[in-house]
C-alpha positions in Angstrom: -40.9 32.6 32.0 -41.9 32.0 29.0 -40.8 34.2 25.9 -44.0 35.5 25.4 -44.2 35.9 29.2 -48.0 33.8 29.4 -46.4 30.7 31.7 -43.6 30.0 34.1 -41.7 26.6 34.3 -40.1 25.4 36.9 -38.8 22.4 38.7 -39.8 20.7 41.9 -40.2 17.6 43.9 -38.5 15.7 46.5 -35.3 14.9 47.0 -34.3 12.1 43.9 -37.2 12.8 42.1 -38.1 15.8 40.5 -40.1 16.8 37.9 -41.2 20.2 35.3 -44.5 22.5 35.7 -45.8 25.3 34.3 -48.4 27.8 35.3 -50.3 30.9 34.2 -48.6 33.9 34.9 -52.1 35.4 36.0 -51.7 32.7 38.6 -53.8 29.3 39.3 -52.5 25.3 40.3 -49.9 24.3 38.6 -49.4 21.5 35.8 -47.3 18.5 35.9 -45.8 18.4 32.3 -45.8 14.4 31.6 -42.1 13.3 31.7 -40.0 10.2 33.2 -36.9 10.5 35.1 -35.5 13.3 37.8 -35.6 17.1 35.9 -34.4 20.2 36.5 -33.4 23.9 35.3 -36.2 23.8 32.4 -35.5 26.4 29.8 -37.8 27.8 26.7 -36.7 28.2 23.9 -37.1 31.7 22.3 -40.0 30.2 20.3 -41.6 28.3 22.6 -41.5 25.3 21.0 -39.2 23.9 23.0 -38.4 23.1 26.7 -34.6 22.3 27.4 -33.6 20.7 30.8 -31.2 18.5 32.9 -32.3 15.0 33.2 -30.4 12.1 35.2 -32.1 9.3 34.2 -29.3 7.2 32.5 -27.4 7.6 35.9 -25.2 11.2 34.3 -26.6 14.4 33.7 -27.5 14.7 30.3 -29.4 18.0 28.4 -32.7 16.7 27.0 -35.8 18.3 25.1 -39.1 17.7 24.6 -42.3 19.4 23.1 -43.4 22.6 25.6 -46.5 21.0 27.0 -45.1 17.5 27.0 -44.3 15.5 24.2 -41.8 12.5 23.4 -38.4 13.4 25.4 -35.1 13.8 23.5 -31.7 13.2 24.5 -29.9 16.0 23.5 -26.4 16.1 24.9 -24.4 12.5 25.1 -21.5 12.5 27.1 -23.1 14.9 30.2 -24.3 17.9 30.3 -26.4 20.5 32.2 -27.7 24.0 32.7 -29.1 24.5 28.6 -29.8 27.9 27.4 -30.3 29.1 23.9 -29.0 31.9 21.7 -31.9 34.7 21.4 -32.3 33.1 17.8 -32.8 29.4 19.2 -30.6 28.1 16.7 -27.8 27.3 18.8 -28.0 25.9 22.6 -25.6 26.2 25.3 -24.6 24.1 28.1 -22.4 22.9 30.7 -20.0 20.5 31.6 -16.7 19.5 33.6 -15.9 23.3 33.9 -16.6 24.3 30.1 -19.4 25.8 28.1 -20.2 24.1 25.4 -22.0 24.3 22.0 -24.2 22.4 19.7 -26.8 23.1 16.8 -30.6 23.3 18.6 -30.9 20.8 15.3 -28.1 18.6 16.5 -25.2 18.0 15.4 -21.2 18.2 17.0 -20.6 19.3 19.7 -18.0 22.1 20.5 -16.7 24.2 23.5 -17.1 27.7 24.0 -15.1 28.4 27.1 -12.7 26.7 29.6 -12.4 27.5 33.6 -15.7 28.4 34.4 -17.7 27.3 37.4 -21.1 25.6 37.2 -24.2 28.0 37.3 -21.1 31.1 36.8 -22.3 32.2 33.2 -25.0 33.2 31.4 -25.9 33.7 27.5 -27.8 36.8 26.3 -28.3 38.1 23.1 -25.9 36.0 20.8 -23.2 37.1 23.6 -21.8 34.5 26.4 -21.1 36.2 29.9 -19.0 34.1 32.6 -17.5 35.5 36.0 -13.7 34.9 36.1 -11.2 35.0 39.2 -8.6 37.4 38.5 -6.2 38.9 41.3 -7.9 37.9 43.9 -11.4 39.4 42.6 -14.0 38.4 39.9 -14.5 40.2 36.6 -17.3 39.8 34.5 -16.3 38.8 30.7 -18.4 38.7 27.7 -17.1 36.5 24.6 -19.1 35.7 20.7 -20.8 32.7 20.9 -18.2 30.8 19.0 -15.7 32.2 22.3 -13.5 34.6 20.6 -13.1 38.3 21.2 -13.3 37.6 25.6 -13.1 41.1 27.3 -13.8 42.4 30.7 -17.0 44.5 30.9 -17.4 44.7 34.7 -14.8 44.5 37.6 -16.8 43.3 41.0 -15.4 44.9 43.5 -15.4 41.2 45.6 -14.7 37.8 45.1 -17.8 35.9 43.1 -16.1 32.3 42.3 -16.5 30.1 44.7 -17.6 26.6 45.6 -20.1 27.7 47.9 -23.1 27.3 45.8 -24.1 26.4 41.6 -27.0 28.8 41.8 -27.3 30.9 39.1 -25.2 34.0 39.9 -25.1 36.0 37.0 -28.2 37.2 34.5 -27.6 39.9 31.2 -30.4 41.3 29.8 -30.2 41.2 26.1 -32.2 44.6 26.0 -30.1 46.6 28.0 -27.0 45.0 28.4 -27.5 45.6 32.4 -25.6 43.1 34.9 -27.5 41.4 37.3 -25.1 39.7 39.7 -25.8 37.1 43.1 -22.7 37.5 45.6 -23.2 34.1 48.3 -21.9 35.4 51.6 -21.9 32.3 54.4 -26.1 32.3 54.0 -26.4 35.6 53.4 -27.0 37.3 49.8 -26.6 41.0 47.7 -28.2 41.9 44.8 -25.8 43.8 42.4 -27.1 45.2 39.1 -24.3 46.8 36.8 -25.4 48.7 33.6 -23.7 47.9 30.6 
């Protein structure tokens, strides 16, 4: 969704090639935004200027950005990178690689790490807070950490095992509203729904 909640993007296509569209939330055919290469995991930013997303056109995935609607495409993220989100202020973006979160300016800039240990598509950023499902004692806790990655602390104990290699779907949503826990638990091909209020 969008952040003013008019048009949903999304990613589809075949197999090796893949591409972003967006549609009315009222409904109707959906629109190719103009784009080269194989994209995926589109996300708004907070103003909607802004449409971040996982590209793999210079044979690595890279984080890149381009106009919402279509526009030039930008290469934002140079030595991999995937899964982009934003703070709720759009000035900072997150994103993942080689089992960290990472950091940079939305305006560019250095890059730095947020997190270690954490499992692709096992964290989430809401509010100016980052959320990330942990393994600890043979179950998963849910910890929440400042953007910059100090001040980690538990703020839910799951009462199963979430970290796995099973899957990189998305597992793990906070709303930035409420604080409430919305967790994905992958069972062979089976799935539960868990939401946990903050």
């Amino acid at each position: 969704w969008t952040p003013d909640g008019k048009s949903i993007i999304c990613d589809g296509g075949r197999a090796g090639s893949s591409a972003l569209y967006t549609f009315s939330s009222e409904g109707g055919l959906p629109l190719k935004m103009p784009s080269e290469g194989q994209l995926v995991r589109p996300f708004v930013s907070p103003d909607s200027k802004w449409v971040y997303y996982t590209n793999s056109s210079t044979g690595r995935r890279e984080v890149y950005k381009m106009p919402f609607g279509g526009g030039p495409q930008t290469q934002f993220t140079h030595e991999g990178g995937t899964d982009a989100v934003s703070s709720s202020d759009g000035t900072i973006v997150f994103f993942y690689r080689d089992g960290e979160v990472r950091r940079i300016a939305a305006a560019g800039g250095p890059e730095s790490t947020v997190t270690t240990g954490v499992k692709r598509g096992k964290w989430t950023v809401a509010g100016e807070k980052v959320y990330v499902i942990r393994a600890r004692d043979g179950q998963s806790v849910v910890v929440e950490m400042s953007a910059d990655g100090h001040n980690e602390r538990v703020v839910y104990q799951v009462p199963q095992q979430l970290v796995d290699d099973l899957s990189v779907v998305n597992s793990i949503s906070v709303s930035a509203r409420t604080g409430e826990i919305f967790l994905q638990h992958q069972n062979r091909l089976d799935s539960d729904l868990i939401l946990v209020e903050n």
